[in-house]
C-alpha positions in Angstrom: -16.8 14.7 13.3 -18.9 13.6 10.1 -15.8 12.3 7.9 -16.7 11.4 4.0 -13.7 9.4 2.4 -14.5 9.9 -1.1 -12.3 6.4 -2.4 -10.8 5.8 -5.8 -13.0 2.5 -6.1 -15.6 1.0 -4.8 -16.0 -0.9 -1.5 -17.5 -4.4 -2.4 -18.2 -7.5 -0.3 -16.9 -10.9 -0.3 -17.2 -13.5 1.3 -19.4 -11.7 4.0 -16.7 -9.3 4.2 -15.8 -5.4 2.8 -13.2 -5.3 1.1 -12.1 -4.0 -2.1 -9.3 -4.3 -4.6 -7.7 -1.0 -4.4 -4.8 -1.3 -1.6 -5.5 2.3 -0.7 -9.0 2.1 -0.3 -8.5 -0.8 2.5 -4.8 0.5 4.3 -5.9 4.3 3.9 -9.5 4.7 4.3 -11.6 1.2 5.4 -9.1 0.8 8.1 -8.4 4.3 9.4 -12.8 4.6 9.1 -13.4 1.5 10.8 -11.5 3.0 14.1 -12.8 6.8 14.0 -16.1 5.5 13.7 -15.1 3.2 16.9 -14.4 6.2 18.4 -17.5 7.9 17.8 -17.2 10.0 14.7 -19.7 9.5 11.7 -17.6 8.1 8.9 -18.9 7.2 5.3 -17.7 6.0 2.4 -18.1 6.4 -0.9 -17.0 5.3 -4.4 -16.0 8.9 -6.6 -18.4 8.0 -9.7 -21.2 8.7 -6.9 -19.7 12.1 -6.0 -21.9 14.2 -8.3 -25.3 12.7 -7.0 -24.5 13.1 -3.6 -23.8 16.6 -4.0 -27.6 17.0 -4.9 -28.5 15.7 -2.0 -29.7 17.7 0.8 -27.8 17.2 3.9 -24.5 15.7 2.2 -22.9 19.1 2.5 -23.3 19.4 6.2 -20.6 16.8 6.8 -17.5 18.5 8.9 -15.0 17.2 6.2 -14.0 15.7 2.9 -10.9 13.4 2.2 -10.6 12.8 -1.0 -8.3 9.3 -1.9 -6.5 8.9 -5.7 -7.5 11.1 -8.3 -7.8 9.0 -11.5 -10.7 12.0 -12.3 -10.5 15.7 -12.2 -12.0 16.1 -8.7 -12.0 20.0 -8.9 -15.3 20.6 -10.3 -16.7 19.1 -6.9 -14.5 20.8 -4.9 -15.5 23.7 -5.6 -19.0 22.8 -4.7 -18.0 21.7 -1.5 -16.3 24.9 -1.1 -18.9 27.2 -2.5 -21.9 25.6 -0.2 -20.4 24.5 3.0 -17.9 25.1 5.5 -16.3 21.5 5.5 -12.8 21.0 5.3 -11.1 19.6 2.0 -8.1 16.7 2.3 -6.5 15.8 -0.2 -4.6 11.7 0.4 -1.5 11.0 -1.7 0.2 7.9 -1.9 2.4 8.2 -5.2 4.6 11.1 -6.4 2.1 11.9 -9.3 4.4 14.2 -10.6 7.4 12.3 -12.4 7.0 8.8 -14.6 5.3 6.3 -14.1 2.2 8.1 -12.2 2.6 11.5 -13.7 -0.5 10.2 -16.1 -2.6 11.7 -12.9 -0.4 14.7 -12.7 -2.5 17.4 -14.4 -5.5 16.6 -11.4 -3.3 16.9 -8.8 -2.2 20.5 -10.5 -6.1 21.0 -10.1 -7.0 20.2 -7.3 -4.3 21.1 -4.7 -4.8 24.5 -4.3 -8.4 24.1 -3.2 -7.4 21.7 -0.8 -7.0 22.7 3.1 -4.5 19.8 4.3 -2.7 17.3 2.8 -1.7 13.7 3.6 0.7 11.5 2.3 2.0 8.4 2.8 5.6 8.6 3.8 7.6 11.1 5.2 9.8 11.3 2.5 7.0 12.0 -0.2 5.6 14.6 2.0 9.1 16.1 1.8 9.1 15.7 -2.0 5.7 17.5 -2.6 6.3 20.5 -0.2 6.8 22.7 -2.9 3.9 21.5 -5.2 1.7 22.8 -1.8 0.8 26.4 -0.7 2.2 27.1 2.3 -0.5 27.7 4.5 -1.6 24.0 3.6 -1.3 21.7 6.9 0.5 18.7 5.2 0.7 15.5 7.7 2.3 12.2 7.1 -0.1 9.1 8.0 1.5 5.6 6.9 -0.6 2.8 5.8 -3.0 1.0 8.2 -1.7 -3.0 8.8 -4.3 -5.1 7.6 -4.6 -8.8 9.4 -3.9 -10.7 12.2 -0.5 -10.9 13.4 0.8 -15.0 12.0 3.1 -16.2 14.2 6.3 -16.2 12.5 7.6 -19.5 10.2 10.4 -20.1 8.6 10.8 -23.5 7.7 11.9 -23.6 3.5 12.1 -27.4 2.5 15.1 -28.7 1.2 16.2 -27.9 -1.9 12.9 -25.9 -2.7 12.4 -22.5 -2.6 9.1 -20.4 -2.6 8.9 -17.1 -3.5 5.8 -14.5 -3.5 5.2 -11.4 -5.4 2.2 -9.1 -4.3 1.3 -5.5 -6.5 -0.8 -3.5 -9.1 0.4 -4.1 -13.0 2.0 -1.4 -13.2 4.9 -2.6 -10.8 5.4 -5.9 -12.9 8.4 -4.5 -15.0 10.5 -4.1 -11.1 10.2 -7.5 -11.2 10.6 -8.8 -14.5 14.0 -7.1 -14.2 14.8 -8.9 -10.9 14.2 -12.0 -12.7 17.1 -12.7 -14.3 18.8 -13.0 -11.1 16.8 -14.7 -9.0 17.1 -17.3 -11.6 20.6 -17.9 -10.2 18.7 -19.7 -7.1 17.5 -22.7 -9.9 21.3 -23.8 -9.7 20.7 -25.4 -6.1 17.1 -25.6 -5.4 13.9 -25.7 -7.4 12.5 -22.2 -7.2 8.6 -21.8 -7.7 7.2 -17.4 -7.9 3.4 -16.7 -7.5 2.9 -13.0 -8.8 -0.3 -12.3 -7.0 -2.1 -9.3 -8.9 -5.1 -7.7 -11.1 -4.4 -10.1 -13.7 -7.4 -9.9 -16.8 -9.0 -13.1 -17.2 -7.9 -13.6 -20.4 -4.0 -13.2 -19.3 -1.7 -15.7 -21.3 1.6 -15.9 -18.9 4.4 -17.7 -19.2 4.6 -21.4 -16.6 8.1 -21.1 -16.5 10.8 -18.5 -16.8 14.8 -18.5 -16.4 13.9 -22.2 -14.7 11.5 -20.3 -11.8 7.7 -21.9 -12.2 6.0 -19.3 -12.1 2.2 -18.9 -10.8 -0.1 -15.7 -11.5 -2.7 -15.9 -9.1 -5.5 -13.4 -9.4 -5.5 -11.0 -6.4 -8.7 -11.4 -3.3 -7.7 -11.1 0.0 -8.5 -14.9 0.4 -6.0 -15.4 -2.5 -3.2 -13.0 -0.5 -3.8 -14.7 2.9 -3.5 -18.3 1.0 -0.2 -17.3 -0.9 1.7 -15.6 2.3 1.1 -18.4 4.3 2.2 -20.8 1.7 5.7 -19.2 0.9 8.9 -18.9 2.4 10.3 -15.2 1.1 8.6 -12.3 0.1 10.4 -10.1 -2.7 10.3 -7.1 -3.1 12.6 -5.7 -5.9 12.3 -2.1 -6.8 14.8 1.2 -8.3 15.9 4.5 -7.3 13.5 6.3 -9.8 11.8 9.5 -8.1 8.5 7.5 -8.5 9.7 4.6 -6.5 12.1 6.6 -3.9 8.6 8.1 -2.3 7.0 4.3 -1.3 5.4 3.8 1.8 6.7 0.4 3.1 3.2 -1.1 3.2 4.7 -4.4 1.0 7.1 -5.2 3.5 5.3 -4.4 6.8 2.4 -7.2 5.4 5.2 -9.5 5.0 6.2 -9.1 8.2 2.8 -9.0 9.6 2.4 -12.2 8.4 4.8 -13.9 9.8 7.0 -13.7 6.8 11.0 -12.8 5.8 11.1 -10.1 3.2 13.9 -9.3 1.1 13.2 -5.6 -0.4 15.3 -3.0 -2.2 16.4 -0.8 0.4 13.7 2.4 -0.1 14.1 5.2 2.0 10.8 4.0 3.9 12.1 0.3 4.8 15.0 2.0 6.1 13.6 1.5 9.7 13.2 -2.2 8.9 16.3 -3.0 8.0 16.7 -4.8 11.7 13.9 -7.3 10.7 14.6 -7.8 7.2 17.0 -8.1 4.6 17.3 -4.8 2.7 19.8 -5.2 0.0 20.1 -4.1 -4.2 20.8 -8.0 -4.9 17.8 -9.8 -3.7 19.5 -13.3 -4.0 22.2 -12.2 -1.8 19.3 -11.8 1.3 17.7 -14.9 0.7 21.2 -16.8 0.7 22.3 -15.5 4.0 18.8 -16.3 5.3 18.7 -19.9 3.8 21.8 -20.3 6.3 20.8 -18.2 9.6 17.4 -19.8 9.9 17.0 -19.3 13.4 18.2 -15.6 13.1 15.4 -15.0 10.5 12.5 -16.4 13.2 13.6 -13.7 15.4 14.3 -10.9 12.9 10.5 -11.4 11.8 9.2 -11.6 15.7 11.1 -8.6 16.4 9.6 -6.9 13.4 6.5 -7.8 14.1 6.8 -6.6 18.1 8.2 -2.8 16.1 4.8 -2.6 13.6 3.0 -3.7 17.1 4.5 -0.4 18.3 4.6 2.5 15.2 2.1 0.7 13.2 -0.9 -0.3 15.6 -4.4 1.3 14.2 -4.9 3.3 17.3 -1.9 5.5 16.3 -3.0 5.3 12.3 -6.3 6.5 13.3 -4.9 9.0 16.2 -2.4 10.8 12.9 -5.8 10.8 10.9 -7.8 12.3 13.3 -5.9 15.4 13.6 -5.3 15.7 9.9 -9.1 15.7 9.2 -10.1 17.4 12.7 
């Protein structure tokens, strides 16, 4: 198949490597491309801003099929291009229910462009069950999770005495989950010295607090050098969250790179960390999991190696890119 991922930002290099800073650009297109094109098909990728000029060019329209990532633009216009000149098919990836607070801002696009599209994919079974009805019904709608980026770390847990280090990892617009878990996890500062590193798209000019409720706080500036640094460096990942309809529909891509990485997570218990609940701790009060794990230390090694042996199992990119293949086929 010729497969054109048309991504929400651009694909840059660093350090000798393609990256970029979208997560969905790297878990649901870099990653599932990189394998289909292993497998033979002729996969390209492009940022959206270039959409319009590729259209004008001669052959793009001969490719077998279009997969469109995050709409931050009104993608119909092109659409309809694609539709009018060619035979390709149109998919349309979702990875947020854009249709209540705090995403709806992308809701009217979505309205746009979903009846032109000929299947769907979401991110987690649950969101696909939530958008159903915003879908026609002959639309194929599949459920893909998110790619595991990485090497498999070999599981540590080894918290110094009376020290505890925590790490944060998300877009901006997930900051006020954890400003709200703050106040509790300042309980920990009453037996241990509690250091936070909020790793995100922080502007240069950011002026953020050093210290807050007793936790010092660090706001490294998101690269995947930067991620890989501050997961091996910490001792829990947290992972607060709610029960709004926004956050109910969450793929559990936060916690499976903890994991991955050879990390305990303590997360809100989401519908889609359900299945983890063996290798984590899942629970409303986040202090509660990282007291009980402070004292079962050897339990925690092997709750993180069995969760790592599970995402070896569901999450491996042969399966990611076998789900993909016949969503796009």
């Amino acid at each position: 198949m010729r497969i054109t991922w048309i991504n929400p930002a651009p694909i840059v290099v660093a350090n000798g490597t393609k990256t970029s800073d979208r997560a969905s650009v790297r878990l649901r297109s870099m990653l599932p491309g990189e394998e289909l094109s292993r497998r033979g098909h002729d996969v390209e990728q492009i940022f959206y801003q270039d959409l319009p000029a590729r259209l004008r060019e001669q052959h793009f329209l001969s490719r077998d099929t279009f997969v469109f990532g995050k709409a931050f633009a009104d993608f119909s216009p092109f659409i309809r291009a694609i539709k009018a000149n060619s035979r390709a098919k149109v998919v349309i990836d979702i990875c947020d229910n854009v249709f209540v607070p705090p995403e709806d801002g992308l809701k009217l696009y979505y309205l746009a462009i979903l009846p032109r599209a000929d299947a769907v994919i979401t991110s987690s079974e649950i969101l696909s069950d939530v958008l159903r009805d915003k879908i026609r019904p002959d639309v194929e709608l599949f459920s893909v999770p998110d790619a595991v980026e990485g090497q498999r770390i070999e599981p540590i847990f080894e918290p110094r005495a009376r020290s505890i280090r925590l790490l944060w990892f998300g877009y901006p617009n997930n900051l006020p989950l954890l400003s709200n878990e703050l106040p509790n996890l300042s309980k920990l500062t009453q037996a241990a010295e509690v250091s936070l590193s909020v790793v995100s798209a922080w502007p240069s000019h950011a002026s953020l607090p050093p210290l807050i409720g007793g936790i010092h706080m660090r706001y490294p500036r998101w690269s995947s050098k930067v991620m890989n640094d501050e997961l091996k460096a910490c001792d829990f990942v947290v992972v607060p969250s709610d029960e709004s309809p926004a956050r109910r529909t969450k793929s559990a891509n936060r916690l499976v790179t903890g994991i991955w990485a050879g990390k305990f997570v303590v997360a809100y218990p989401l519908p889609s960390y359900r299945s983890f609940a063996p290798f984590a701790h899942l629970d409303c009060d986040l202090v509660a999991g990282i007291r009980w794990a402070l004292e079962s230390r050897e339990v925690v090694r092997q709750r993180i190696l069995a969760g790592q042996r599970y995402i070896e199992k569901h999450y491996a990119i042969e399966l990611i890119a076998d789900a993909w293949e016949r969503a796009v086929g």
